[in-house]
VMD Tcl script that builds the backbone (N, CA, C; Angstrom):
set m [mol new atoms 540]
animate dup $m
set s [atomselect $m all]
$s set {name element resname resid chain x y z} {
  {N N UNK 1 A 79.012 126.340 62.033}
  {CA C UNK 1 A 78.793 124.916 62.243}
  {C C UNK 1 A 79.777 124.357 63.273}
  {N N UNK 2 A 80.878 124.554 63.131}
  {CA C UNK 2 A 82.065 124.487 64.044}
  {C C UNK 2 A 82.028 124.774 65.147}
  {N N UNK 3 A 81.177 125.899 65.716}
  {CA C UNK 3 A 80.990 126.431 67.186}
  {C C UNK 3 A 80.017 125.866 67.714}
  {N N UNK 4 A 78.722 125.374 66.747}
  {CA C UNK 4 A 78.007 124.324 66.974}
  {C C UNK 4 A 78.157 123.483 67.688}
  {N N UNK 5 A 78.911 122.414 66.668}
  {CA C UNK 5 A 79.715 121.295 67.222}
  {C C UNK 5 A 80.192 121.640 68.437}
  {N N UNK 6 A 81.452 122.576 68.943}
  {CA C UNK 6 A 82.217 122.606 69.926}
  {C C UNK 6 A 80.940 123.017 70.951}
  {N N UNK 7 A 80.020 123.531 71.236}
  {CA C UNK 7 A 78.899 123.713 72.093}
  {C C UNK 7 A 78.179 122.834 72.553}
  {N N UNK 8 A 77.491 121.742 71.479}
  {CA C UNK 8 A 77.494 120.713 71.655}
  {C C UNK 8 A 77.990 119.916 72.635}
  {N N UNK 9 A 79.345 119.572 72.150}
  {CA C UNK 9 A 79.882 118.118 72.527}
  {C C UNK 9 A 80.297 119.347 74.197}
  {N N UNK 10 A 80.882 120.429 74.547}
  {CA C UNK 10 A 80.598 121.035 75.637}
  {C C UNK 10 A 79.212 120.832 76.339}
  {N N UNK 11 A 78.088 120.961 76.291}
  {CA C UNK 11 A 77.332 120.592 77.158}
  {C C UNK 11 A 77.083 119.503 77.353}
  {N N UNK 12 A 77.567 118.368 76.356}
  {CA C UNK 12 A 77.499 116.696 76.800}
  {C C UNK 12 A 78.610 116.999 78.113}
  {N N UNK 13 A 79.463 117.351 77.580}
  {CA C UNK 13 A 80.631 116.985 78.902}
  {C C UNK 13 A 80.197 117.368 79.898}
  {N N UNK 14 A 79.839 118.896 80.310}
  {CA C UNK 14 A 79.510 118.936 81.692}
  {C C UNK 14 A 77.915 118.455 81.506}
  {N N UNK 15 A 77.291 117.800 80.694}
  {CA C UNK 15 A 76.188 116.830 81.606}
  {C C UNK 15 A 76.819 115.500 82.258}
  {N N UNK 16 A 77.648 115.006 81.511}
  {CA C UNK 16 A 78.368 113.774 81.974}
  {C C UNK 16 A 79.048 114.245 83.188}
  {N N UNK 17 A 79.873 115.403 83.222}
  {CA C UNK 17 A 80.305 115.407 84.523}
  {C C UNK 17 A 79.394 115.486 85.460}
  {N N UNK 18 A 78.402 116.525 85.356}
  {CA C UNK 18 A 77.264 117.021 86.425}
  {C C UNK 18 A 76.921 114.916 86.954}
  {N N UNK 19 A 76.278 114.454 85.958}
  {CA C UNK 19 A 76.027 112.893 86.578}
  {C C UNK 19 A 76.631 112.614 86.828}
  {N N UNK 20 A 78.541 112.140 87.052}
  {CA C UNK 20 A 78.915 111.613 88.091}
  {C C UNK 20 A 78.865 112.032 89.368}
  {N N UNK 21 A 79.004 113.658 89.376}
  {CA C UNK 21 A 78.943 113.923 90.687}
  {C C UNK 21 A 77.536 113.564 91.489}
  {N N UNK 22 A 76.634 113.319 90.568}
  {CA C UNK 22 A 74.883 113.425 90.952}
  {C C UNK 22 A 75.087 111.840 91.734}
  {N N UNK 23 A 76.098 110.831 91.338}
  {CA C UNK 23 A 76.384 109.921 92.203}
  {C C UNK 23 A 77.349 109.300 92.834}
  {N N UNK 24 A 77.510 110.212 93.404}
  {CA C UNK 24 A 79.020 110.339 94.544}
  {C C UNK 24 A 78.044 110.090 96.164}
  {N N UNK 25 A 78.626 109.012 96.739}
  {CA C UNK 25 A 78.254 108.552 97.712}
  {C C UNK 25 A 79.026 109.253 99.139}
  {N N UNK 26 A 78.597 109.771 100.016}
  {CA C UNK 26 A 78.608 110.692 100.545}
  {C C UNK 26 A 78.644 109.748 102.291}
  {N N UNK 27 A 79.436 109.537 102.885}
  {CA C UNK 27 A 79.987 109.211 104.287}
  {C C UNK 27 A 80.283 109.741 105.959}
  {N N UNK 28 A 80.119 109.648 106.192}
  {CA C UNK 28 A 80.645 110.593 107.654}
  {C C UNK 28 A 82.397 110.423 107.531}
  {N N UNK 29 A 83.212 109.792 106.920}
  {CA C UNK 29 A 84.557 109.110 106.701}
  {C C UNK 29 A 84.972 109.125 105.588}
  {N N UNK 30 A 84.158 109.165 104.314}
  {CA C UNK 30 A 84.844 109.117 103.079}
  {C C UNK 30 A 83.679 109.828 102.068}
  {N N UNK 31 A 83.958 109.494 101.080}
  {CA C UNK 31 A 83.221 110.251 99.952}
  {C C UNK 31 A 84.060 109.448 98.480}
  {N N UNK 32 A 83.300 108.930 97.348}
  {CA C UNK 32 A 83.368 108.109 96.684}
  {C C UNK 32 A 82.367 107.980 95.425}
  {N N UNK 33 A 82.753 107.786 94.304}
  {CA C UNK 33 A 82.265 108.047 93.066}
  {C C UNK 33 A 82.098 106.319 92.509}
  {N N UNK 34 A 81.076 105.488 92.488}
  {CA C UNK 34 A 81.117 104.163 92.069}
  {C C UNK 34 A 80.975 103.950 90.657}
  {N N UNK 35 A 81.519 103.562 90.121}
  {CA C UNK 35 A 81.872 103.252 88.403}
  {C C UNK 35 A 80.036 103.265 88.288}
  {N N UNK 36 A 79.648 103.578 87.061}
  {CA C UNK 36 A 78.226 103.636 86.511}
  {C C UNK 36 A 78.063 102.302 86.013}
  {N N UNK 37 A 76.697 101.871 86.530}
  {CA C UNK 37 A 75.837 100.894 86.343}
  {C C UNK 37 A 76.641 99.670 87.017}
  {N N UNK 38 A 77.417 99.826 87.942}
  {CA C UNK 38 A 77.775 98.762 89.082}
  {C C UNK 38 A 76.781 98.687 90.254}
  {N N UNK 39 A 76.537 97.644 90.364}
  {CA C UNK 39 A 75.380 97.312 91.800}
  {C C UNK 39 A 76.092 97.708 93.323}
  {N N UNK 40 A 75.992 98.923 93.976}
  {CA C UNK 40 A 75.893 98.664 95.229}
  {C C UNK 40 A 75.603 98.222 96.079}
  {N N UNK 41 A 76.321 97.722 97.125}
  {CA C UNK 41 A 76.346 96.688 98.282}
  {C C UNK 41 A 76.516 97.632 99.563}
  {N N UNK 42 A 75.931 97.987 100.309}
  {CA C UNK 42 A 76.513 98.460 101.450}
  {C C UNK 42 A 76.299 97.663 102.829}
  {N N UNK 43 A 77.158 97.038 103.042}
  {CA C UNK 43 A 77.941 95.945 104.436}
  {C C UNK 43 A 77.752 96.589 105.205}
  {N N UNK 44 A 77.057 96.895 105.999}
  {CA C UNK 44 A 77.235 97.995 107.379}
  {C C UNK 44 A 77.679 96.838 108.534}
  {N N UNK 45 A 78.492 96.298 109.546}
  {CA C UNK 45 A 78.474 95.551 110.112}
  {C C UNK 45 A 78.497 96.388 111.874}
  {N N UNK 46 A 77.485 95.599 113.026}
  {CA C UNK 46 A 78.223 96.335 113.843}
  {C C UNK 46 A 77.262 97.630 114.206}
  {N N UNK 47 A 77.164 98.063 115.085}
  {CA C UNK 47 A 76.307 98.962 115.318}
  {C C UNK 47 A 77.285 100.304 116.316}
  {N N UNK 48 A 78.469 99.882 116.721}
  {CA C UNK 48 A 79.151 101.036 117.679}
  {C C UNK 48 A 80.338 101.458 117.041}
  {N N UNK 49 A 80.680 102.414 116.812}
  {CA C UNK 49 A 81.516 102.873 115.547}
  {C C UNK 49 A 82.774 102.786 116.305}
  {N N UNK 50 A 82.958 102.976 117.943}
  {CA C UNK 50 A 84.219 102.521 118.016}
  {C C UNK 50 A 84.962 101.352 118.528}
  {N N UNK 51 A 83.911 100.661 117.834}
  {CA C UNK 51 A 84.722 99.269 117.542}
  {C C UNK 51 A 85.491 99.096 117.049}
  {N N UNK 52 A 87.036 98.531 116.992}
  {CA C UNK 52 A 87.830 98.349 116.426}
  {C C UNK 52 A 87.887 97.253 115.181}
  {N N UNK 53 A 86.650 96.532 115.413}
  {CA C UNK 53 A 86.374 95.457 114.473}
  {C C UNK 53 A 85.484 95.299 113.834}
  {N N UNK 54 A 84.771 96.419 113.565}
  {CA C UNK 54 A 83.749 97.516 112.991}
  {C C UNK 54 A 83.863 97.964 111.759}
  {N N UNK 55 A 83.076 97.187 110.340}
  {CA C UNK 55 A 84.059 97.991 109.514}
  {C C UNK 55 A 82.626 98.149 108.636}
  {N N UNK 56 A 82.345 99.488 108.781}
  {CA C UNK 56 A 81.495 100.083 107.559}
  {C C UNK 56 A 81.921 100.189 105.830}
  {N N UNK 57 A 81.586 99.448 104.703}
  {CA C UNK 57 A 81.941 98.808 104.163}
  {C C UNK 57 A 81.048 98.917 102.972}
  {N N UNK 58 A 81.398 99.314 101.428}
  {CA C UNK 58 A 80.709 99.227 100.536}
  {C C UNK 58 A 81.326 98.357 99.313}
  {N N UNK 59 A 80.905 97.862 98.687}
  {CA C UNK 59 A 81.552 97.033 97.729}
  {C C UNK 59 A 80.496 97.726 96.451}
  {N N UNK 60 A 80.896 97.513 95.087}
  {CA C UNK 60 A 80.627 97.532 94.166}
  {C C UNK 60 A 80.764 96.654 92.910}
  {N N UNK 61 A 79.591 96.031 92.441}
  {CA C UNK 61 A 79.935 94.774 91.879}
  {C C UNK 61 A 79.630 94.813 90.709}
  {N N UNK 62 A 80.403 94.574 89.357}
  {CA C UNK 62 A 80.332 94.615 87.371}
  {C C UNK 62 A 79.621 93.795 87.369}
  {N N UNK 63 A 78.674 94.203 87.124}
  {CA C UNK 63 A 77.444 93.512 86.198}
  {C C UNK 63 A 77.938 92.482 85.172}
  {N N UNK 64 A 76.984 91.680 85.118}
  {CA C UNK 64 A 77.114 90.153 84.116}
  {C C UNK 64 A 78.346 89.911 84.798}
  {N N UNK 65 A 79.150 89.521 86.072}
  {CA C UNK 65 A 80.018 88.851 86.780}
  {C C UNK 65 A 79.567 87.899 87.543}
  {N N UNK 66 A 78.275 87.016 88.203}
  {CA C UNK 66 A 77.992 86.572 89.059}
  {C C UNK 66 A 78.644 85.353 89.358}
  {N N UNK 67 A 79.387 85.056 88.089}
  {CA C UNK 67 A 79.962 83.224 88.121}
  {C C UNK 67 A 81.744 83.693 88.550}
  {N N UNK 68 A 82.185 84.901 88.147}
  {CA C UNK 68 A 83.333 85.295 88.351}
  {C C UNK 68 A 83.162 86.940 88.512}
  {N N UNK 69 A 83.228 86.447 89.910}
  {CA C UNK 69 A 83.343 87.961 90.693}
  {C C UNK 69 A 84.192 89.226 90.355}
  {N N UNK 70 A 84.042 90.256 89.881}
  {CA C UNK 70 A 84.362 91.441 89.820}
  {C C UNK 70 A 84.297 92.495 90.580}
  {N N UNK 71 A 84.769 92.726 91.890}
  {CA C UNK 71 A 84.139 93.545 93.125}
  {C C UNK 71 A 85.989 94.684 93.144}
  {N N UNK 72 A 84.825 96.041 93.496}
  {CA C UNK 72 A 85.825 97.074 94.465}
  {C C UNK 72 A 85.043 96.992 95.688}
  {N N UNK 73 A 85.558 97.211 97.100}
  {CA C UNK 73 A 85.433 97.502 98.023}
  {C C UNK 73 A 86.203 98.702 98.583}
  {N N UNK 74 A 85.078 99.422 99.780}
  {CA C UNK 74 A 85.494 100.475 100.260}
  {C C UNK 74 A 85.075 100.506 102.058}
  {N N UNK 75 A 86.171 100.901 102.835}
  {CA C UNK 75 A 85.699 100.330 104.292}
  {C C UNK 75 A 86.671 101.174 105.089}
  {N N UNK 76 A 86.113 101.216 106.567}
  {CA C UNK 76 A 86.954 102.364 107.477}
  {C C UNK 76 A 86.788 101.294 108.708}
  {N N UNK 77 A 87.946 101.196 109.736}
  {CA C UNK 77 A 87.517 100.747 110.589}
  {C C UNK 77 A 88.177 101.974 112.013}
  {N N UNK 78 A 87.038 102.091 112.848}
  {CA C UNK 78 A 87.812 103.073 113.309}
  {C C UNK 78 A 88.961 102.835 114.598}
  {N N UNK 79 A 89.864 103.146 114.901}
  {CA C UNK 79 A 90.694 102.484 116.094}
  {C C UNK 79 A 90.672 102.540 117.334}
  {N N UNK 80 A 90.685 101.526 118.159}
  {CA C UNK 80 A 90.965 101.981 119.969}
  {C C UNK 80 A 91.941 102.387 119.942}
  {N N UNK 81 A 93.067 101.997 119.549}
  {CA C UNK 81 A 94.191 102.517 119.768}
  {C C UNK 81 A 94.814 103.691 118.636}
  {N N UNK 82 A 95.529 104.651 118.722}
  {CA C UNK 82 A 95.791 105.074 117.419}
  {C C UNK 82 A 97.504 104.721 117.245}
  {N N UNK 83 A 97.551 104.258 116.203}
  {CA C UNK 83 A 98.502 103.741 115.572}
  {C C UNK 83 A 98.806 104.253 113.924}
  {N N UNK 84 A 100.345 104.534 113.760}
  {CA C UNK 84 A 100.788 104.784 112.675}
  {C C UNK 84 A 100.377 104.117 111.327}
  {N N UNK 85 A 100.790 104.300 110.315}
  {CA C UNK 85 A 100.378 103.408 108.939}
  {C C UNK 85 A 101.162 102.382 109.058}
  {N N UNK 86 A 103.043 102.429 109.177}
  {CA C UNK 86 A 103.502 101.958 109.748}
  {C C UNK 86 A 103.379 100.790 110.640}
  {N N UNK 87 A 102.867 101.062 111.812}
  {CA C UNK 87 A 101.866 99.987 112.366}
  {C C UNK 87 A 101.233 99.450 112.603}
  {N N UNK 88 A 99.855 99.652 112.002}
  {CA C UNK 88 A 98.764 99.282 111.385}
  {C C UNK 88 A 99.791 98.223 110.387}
  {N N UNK 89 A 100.280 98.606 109.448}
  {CA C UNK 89 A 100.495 97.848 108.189}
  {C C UNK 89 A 101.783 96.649 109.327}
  {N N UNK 90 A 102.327 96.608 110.004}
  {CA C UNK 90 A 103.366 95.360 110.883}
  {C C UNK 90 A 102.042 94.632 111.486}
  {N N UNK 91 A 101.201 94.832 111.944}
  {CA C UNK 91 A 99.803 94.372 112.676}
  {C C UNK 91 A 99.142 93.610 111.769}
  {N N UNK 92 A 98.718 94.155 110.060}
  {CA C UNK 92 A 98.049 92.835 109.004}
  {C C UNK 92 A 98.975 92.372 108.321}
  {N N UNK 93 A 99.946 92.922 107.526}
  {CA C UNK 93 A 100.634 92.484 106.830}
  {C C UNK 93 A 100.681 90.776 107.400}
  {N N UNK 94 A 101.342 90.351 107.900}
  {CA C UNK 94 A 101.625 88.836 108.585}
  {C C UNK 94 A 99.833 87.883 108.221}
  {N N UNK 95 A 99.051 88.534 108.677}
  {CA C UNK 95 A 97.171 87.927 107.896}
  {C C UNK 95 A 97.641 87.827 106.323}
  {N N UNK 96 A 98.019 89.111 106.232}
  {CA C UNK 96 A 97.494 88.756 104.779}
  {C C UNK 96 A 98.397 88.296 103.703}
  {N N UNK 97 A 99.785 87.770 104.695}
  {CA C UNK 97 A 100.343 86.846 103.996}
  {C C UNK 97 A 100.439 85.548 104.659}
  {N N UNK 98 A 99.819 85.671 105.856}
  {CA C UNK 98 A 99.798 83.806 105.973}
  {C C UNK 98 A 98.444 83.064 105.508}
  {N N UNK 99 A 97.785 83.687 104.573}
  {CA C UNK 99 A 96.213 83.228 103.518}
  {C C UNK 99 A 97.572 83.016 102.312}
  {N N UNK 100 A 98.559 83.140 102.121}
  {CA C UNK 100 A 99.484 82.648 100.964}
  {C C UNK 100 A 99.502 81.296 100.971}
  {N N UNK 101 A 98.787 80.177 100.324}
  {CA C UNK 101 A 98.982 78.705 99.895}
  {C C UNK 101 A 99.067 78.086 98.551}
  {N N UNK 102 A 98.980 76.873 98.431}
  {CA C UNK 102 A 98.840 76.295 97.695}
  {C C UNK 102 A 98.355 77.043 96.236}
  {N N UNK 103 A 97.013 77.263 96.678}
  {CA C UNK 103 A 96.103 77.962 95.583}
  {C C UNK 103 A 96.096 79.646 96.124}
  {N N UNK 104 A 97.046 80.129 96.321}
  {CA C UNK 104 A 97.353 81.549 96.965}
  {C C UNK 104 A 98.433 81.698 97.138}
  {N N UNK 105 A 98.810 83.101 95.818}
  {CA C UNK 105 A 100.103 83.433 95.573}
  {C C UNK 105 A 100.065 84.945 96.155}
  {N N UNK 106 A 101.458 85.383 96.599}
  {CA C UNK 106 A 101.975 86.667 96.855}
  {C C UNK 106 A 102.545 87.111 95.393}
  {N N UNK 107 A 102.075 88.507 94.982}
  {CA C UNK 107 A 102.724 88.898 93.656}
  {C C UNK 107 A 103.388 90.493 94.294}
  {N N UNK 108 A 102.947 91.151 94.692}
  {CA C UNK 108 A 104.292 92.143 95.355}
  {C C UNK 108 A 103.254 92.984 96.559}
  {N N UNK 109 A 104.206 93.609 96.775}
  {CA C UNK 109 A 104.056 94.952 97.865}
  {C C UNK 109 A 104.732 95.956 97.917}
  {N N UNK 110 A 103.655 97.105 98.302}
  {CA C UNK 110 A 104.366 98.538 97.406}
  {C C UNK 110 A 103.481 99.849 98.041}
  {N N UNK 111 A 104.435 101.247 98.613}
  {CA C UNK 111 A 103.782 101.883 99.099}
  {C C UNK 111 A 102.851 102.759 97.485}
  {N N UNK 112 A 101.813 103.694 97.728}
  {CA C UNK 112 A 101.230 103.548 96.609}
  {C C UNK 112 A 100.666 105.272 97.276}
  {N N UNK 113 A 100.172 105.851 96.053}
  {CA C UNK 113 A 99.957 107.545 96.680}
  {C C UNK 113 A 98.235 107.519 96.298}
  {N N UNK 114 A 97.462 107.621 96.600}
  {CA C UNK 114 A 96.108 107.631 96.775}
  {C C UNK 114 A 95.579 109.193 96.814}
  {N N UNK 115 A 95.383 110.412 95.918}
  {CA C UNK 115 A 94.501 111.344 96.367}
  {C C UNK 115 A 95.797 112.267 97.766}
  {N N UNK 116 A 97.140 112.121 97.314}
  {CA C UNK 116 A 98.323 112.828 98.186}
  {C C UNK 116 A 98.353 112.390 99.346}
  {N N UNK 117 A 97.822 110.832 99.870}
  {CA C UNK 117 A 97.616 109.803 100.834}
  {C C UNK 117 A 98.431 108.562 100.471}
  {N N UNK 118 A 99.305 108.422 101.389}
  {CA C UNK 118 A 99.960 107.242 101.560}
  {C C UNK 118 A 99.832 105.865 101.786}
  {N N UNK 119 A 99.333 104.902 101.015}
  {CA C UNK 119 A 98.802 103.681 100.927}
  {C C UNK 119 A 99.560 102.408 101.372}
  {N N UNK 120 A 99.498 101.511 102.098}
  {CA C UNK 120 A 100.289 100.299 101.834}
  {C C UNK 120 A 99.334 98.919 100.670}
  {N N UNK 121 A 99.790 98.586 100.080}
  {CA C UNK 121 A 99.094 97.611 99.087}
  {C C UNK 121 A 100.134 96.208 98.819}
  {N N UNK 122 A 99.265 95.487 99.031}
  {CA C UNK 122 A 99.230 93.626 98.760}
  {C C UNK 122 A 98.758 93.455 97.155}
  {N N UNK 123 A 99.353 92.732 96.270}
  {CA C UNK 123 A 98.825 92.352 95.198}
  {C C UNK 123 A 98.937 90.593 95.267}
  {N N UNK 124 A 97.922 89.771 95.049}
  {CA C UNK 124 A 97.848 88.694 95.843}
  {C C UNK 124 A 96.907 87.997 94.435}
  {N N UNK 125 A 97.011 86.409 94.568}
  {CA C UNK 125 A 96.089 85.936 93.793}
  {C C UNK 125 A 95.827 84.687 94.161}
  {N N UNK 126 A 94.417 84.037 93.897}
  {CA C UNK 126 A 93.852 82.810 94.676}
  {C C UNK 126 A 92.998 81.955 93.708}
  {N N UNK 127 A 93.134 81.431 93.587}
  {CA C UNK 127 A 91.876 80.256 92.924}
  {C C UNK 127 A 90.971 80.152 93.814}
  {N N UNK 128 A 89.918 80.549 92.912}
  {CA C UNK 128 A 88.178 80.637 93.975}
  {C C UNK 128 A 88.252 79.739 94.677}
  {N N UNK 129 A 87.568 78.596 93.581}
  {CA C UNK 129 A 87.596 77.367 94.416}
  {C C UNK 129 A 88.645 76.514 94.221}
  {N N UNK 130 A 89.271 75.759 95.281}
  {CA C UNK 130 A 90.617 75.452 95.223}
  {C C UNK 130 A 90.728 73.650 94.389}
  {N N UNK 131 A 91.332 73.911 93.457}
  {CA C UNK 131 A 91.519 72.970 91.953}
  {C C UNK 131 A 90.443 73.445 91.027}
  {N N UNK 132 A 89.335 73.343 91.396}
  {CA C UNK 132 A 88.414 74.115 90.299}
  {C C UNK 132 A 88.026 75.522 90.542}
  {N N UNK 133 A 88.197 76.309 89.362}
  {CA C UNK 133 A 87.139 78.013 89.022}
  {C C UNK 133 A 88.211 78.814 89.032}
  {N N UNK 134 A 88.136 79.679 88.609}
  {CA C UNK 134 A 88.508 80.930 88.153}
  {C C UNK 134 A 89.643 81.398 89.072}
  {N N UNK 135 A 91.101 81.697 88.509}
  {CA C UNK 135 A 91.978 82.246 89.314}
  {C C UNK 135 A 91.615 83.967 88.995}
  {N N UNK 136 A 91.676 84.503 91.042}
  {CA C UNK 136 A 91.026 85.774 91.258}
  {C C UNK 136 A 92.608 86.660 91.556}
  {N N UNK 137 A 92.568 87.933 91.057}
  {CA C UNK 137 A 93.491 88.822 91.157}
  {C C UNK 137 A 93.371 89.842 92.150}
  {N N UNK 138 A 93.905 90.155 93.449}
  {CA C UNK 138 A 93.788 91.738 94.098}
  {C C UNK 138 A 94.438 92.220 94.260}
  {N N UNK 139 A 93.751 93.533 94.819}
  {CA C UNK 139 A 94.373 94.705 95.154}
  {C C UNK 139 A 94.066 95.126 96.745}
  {N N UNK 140 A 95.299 95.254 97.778}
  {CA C UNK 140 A 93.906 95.614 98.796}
  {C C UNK 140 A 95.205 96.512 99.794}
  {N N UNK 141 A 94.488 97.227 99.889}
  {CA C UNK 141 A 95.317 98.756 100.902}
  {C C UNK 141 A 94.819 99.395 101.486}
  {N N UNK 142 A 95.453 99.986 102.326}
  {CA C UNK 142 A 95.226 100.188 103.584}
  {C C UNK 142 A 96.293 101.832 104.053}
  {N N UNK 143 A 95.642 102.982 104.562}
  {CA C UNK 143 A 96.066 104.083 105.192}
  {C C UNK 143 A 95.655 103.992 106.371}
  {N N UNK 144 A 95.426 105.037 107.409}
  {CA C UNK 144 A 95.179 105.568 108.587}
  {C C UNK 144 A 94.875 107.258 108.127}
  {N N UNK 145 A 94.439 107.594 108.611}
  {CA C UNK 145 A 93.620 108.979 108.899}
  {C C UNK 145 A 93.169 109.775 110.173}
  {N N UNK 146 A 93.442 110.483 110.759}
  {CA C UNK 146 A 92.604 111.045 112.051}
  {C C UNK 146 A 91.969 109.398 112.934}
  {N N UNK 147 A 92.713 108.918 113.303}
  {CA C UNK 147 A 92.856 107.572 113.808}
  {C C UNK 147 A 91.592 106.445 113.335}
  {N N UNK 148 A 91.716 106.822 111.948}
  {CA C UNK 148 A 90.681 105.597 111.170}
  {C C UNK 148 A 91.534 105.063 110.423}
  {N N UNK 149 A 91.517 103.655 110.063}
  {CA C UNK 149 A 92.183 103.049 108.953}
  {C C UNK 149 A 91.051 102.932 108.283}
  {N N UNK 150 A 91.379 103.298 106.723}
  {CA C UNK 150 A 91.047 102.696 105.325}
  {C C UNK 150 A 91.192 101.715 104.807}
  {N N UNK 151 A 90.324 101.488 104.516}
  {CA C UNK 151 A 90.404 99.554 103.550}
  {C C UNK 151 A 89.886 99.469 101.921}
  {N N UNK 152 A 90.832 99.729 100.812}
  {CA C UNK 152 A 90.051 99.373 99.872}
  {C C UNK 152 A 90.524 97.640 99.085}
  {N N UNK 153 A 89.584 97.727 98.272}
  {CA C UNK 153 A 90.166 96.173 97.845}
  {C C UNK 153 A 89.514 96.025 96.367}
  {N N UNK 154 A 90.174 95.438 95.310}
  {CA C UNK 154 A 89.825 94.912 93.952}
  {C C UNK 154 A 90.174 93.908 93.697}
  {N N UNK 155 A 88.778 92.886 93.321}
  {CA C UNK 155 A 89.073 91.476 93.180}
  {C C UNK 155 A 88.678 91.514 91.333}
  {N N UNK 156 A 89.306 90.513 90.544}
  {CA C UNK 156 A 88.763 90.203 89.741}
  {C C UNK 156 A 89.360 89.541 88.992}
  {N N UNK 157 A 89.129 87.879 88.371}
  {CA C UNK 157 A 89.530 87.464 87.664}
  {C C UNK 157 A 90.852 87.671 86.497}
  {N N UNK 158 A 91.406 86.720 86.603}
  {CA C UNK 158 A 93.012 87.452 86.220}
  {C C UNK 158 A 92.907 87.444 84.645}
  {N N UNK 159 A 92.391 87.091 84.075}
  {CA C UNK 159 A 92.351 87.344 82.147}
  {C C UNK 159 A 91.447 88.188 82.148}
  {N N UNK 160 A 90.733 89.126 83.290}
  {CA C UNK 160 A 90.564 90.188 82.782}
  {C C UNK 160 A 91.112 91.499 83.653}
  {N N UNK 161 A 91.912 90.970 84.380}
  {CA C UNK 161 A 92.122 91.977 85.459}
  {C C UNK 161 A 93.378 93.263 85.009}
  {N N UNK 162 A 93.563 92.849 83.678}
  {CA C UNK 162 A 94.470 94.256 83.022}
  {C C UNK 162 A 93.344 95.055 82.641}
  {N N UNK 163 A 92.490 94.598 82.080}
  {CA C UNK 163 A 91.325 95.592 81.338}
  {C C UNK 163 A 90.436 96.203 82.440}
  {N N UNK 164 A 90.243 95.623 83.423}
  {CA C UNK 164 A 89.086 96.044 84.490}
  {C C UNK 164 A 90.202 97.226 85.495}
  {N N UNK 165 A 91.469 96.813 86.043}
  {CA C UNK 165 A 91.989 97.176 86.623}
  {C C UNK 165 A 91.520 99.091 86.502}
  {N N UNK 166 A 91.667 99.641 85.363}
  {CA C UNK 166 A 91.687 101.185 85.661}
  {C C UNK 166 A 90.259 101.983 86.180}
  {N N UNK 167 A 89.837 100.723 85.806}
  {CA C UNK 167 A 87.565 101.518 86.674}
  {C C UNK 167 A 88.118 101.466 88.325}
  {N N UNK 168 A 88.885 100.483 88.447}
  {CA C UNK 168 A 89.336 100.343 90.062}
  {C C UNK 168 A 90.064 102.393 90.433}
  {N N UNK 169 A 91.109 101.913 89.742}
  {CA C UNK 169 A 91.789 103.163 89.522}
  {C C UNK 169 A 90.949 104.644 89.719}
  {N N UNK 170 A 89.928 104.708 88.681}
  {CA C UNK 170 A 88.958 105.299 88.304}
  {C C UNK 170 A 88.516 105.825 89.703}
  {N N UNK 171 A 88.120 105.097 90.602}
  {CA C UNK 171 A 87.079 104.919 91.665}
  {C C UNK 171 A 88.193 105.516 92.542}
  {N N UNK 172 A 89.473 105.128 92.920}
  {CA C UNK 172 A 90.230 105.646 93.760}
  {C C UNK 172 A 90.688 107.116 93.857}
  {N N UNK 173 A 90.818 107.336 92.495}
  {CA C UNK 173 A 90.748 108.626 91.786}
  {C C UNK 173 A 90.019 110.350 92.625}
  {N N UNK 174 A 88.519 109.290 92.737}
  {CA C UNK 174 A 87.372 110.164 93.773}
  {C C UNK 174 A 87.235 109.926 95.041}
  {N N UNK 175 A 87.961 109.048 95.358}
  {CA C UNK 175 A 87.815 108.905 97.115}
  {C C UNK 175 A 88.112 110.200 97.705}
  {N N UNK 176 A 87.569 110.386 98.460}
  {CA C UNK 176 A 88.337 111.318 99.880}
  {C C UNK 176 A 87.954 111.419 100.767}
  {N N UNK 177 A 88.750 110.976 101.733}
  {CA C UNK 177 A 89.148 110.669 103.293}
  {C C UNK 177 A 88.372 112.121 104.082}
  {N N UNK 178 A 87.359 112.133 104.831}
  {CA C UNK 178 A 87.413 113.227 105.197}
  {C C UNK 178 A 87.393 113.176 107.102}
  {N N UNK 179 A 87.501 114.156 107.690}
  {CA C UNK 179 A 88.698 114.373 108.791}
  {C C UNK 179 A 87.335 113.571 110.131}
  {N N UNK 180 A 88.024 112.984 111.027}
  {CA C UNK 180 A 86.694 112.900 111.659}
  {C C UNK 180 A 86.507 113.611 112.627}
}
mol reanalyze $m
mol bondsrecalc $m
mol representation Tube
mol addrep $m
């Protein structure tokens, strides 16, 4: 009965594994596993890939969120110039702290290891709409690669953004950068 059982609950697992991989989204730039039963979005903006302001772009959005957004995003932009992480990150950093106001707080910054990839990350928070709706929590970082920068980002409401935070995690988990 015992070997049963252990046979069992073994072929649940690798069916569960076999289905995530059955939806792993597949890139010329990345490769990516989207949390199950999240709605894909794919942003394609832009039609010449070496645009520097070009950013092929998928988001993934938690269901029953439409009044308070729950989104990961995933995006490459590729570079004219090639530039370090380093400099890439002196180049936005200054954007994405002068959106710091009133209703937009800075909460830290921190290099971060991604899949044995070196990340820079903003943790930032905003009130949707400014005096009224939902204060929003992120996450948003940024590497370089074979002269592409990476863009990911996690938005989501801050009374739930301890509990949601590790599907983000989750998702980063399966990324990989691949060479161009």
């Amino acid at each position: 009965m015992k070997r049963i059982l252990a046979l069992s609950f073994s072929i649940i697992l690798v069916l569960q594994v076999a289905s995530c991989a059955d939806n792993k989204i597949v890139s010329k730039n990345y490769s990516v596993v989207p949390p199950a039963g999240w709605r894909i979005e794919d942003n394609k903006t832009g039609e010449n890939e070496h645009d520097e302001y070009q950013i092929s772009d998928l988001t993934f959005w938690m269901p029953g969120h439409e009044c308070r957004p729950v989104a990961i995003s995933i995006g490459f932009v590729p570079q004219k110039t090639k530039l370090s992480l380093g400099e890439k990150w002196a180049k936005i950093r200054p954007f994405l702290l002068s959106n710091v106001s009133s209703n937009r707080e800075f909460i830290s910054e921190e290099d971060i290891n991604i899949n044995g990839m070196k990340w820079k990350e903003v943790k930032r928070s905003y009130q949707l709409i400014e005096g009224d709706g939902p204060t929003i929590e992120t996450r948003w970082a940024v590497t370089i690669k074979d002269g592409v920068s990476y863009i990911t980002s996690f938005s989501c409401p801050v009374d739930e953004f301890e509990k949601i935070e590790p599907i983000y995690d989750s998702v980063l988990k399966t990324l990989v950068l691949h060479p161009e």
